[in-house]
Steps between C-alpha positions, in 0.01 A plus 500: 500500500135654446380133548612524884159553709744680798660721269537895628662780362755646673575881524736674734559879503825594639705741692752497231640235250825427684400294857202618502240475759078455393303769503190389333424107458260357287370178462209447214355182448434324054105642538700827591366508811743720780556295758774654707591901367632745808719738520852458703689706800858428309710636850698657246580775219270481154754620223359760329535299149290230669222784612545611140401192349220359750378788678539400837647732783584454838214712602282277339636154677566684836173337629505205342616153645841378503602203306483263858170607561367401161680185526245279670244583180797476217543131663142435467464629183843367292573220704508168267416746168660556199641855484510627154680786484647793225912456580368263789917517605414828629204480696585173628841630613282838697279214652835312656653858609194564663453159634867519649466825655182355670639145599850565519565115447618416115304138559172656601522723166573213317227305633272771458631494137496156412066518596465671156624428121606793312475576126615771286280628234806740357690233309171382312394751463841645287475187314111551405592883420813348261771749476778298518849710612751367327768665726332296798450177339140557663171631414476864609277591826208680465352743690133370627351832452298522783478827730716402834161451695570134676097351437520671116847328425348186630225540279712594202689221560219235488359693209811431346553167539152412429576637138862339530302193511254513267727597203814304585524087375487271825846383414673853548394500871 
């Protein structure tokens, strides 16, 4: 995965974890360069266990762009990328609710989707960390650690597998 030149980490802050709409998007390139971070009008509530956990309020996004008027940039920016991601099932699923509030049209989302190749750093990641659940049949999840701030988790997630890679044999990847 690191060996992908169009690789970006992927972080989306949400209005919530259940259908949740973006309210901060980040994009952060393997030289951890940001190249796409702003903040999102949601058009709807922020749970207050989401504000909890990343901070953002309404008052802070009430000036900010919605998701359609970003959209034109995201395009530029993810199109024909590989999206790494921390639970990528989660901020790839806010990217098609957003996407089908905006188009409306289940094919244009799924074209839209199909112009980028997800991957999901959580599952490694368990299996680098090693706790094996024997009540799941599965390693265990890990918390990344980072602190709910889209361009840090991005960062903490390259960080991370950057080490991932250096101490782990080719032949567990």
């Amino acid at each position: 995965m690191l060996a992908d030149a169009e690789l970006l980490a992927v972080d989306v802050e949400t209005t919530g974890l259940d259908n949740a709409y973006a309210v901060q998007i980040t994009a952060v390139d393997r030289a951890g360069t940001v190249v796409f971070n702003e903040y999102v009008q949601p058009h709807a509530a922020i749970e207050q266990a989401a504000v909890a956990v990343h901070g953002i309020t309404l008052e802070r996004v009430a000036q900010a762009p919605a998701f359609d008027e970003l959209l034109p940039r995201l395009t530029d920016v993810l199109h024909g990328r590989t999206l790494v991601s921390y639970k990528a099932d989660f901020d790839r699923g806010v990217f098609e609710r957003e996407l089908a509030r905006h188009h409306g049209d289940p094919a244009a989302v799924g074209r839209w989707l199909g112009r980028v190749r997800w991957e999901d750093a959580m599952v490694p990641y368990a299996v680098w960390r090693g706790l094996w659940s024997v009540k799941r049949g599965a390693y265990r999840n890990q918390p990344l650690g980072g602190p709910h701030d889209a361009v840090a988790d991005c960062k903490l997630l390259l960080a991370k597998l950057e080490q991932m890679a250096a101490t782990m044999p080719a032949s567990r990847w």
